[in-house]
C-alpha positions as YAML, in Angstrom:
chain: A
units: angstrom
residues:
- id: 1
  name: UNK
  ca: [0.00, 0.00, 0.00]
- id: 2
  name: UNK
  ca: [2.55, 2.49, 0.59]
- id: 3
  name: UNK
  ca: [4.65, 1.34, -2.34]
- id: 4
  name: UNK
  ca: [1.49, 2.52, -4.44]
- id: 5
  name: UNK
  ca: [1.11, 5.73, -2.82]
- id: 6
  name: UNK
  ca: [5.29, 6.37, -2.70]
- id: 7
  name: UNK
  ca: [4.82, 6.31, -6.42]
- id: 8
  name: UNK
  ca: [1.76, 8.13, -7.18]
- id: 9
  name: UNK
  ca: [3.29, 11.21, -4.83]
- id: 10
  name: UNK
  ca: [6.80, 10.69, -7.20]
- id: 11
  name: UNK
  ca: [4.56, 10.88, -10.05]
- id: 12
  name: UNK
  ca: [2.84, 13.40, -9.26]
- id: 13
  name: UNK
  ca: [6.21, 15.32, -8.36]
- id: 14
  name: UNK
  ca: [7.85, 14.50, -11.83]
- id: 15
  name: UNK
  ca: [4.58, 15.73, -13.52]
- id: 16
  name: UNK
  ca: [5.14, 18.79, -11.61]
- id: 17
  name: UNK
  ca: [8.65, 19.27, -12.75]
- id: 18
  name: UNK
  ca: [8.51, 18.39, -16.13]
- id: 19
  name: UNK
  ca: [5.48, 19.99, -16.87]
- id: 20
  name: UNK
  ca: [5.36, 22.29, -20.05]
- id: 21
  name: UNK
  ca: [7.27, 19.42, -21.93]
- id: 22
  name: UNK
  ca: [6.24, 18.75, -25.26]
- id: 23
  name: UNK
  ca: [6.63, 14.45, -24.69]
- id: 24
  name: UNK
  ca: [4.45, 14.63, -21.53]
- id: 25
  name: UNK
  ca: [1.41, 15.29, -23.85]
- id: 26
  name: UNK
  ca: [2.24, 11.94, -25.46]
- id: 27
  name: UNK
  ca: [2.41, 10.05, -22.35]
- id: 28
  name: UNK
  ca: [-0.73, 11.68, -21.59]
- id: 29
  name: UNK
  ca: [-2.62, 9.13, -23.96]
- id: 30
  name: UNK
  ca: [-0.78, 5.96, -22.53]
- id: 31
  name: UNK
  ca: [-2.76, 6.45, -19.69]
- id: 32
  name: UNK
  ca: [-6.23, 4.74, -20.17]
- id: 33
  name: UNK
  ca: [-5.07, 2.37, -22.05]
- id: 34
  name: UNK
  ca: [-2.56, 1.43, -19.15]
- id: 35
  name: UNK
  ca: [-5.48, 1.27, -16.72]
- id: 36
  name: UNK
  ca: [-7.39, -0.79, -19.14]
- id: 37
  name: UNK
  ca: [-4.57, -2.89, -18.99]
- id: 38
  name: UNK
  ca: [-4.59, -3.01, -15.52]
- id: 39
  name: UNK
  ca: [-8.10, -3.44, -15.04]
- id: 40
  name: UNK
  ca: [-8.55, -6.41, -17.48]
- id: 41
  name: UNK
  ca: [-5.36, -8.16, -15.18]
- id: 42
  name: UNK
  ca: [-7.30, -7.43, -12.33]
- id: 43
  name: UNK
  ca: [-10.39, -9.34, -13.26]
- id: 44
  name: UNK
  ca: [-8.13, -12.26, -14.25]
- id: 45
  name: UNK
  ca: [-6.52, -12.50, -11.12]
- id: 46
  name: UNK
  ca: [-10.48, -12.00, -9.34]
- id: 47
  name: UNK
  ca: [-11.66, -15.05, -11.79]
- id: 48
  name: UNK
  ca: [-9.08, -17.04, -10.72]
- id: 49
  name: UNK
  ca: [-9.10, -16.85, -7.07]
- id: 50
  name: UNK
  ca: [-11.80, -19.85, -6.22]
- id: 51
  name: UNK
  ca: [-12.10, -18.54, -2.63]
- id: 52
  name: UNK
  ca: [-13.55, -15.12, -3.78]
- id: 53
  name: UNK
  ca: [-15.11, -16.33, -6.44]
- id: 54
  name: UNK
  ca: [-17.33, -19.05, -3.97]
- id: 55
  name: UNK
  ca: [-17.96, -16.01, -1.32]
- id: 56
  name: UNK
  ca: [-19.14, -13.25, -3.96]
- id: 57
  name: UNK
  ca: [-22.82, -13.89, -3.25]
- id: 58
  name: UNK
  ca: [-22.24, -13.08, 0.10]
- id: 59
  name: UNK
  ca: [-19.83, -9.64, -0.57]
- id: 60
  name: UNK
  ca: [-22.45, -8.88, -3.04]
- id: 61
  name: UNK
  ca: [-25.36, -8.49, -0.57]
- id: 62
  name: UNK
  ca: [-22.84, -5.92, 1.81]
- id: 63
  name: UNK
  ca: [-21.71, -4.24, -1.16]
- id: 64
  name: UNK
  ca: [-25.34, -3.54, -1.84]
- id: 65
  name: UNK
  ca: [-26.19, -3.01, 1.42]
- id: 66
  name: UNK
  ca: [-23.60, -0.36, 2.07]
- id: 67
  name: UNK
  ca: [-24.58, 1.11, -1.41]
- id: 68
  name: UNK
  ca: [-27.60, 1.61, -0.31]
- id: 69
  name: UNK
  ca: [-27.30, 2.60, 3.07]
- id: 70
  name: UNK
  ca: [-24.80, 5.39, 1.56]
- id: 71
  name: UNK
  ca: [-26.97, 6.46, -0.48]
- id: 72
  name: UNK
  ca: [-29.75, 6.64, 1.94]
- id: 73
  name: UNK
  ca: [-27.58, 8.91, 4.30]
- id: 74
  name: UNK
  ca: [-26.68, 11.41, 1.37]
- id: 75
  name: UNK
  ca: [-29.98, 12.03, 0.65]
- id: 76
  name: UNK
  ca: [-31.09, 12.82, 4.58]
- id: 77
  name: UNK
  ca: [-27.85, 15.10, 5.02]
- id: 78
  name: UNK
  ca: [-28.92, 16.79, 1.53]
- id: 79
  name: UNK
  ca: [-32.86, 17.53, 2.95]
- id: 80
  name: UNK
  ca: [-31.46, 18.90, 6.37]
- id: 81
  name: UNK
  ca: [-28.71, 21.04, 4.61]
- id: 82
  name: UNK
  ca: [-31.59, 21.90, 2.14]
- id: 83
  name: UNK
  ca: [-34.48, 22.57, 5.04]
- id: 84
  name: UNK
  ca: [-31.81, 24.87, 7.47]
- id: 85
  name: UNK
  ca: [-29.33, 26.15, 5.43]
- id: 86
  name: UNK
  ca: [-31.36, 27.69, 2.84]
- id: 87
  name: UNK
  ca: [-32.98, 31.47, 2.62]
- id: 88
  name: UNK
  ca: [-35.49, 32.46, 1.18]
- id: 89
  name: UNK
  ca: [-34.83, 35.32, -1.36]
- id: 90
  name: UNK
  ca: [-35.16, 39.18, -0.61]
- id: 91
  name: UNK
  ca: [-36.13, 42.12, -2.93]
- id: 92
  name: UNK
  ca: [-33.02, 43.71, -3.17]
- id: 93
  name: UNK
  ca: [-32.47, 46.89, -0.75]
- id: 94
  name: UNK
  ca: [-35.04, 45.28, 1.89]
- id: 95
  name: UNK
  ca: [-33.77, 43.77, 4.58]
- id: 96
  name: UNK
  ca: [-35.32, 40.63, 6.71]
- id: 97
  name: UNK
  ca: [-36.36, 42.96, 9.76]
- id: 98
  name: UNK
  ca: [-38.02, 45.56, 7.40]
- id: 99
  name: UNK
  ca: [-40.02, 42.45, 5.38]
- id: 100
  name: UNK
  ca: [-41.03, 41.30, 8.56]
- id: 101
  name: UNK
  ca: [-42.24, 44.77, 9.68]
- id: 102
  name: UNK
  ca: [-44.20, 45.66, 6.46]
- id: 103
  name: UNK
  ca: [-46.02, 42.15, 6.79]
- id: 104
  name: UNK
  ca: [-47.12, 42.88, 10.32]
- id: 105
  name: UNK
  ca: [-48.55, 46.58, 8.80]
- id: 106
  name: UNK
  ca: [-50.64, 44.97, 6.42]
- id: 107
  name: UNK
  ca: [-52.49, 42.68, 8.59]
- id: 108
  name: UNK
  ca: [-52.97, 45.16, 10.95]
- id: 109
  name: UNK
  ca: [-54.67, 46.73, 8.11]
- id: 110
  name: UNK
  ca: [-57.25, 44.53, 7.68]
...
């Protein structure tokens, strides 16, 4: 694990450094096909691994489960951020207080 993130930070320090090079545009279009690449090795070494492969049912239910559960929890922080962290618009120039005290004037009116 720390291999892969020693050399995404190296990477990501070379890209800094040789940025503005005219090559690094080439390498630029390596790059999906490399994770293609990597992918497609990935699902042969999933395949192959009999242990996985006879427990999936089972990881597939949590996966769901946690899929939906996350969703589920984005949705109720999104309709409390929505419900108390929004305003209601203003005329411009008017200010809450002075809304609130030309409302009460008109139904005094009445």
């Amino acid at each position: 694990m720390f291999i892969a993130l020693g050399l995404t930070f190296l990477g990501m320090a070379l890209g800094f450094l040789l940025r503005g090079q005219p090559w690094i545009t080439s390498l630029t279009r390596c790059v999906t096909p490399a994770i293609m690449l990597l992918l497609f090795a990935l699902g042969i070494s999933v395949g192959s691994n009999e242990l996985l492969i006879q427990s999936l049912p089972r990881l597939g239910g949590a996966a769901l489960a946690l899929t939906v559960a996350g969703i589920l929890g984005s949705l109720a922080c999104a309709a409390l951020i929505r419900r108390f962290f929004t305003k209601t618009p203003t005329p411009a120039g008017i200010s809450p207080q002075q809304k609130a005290t030309d409302a009460e004037a008109r139904s005094h009116e009445g």
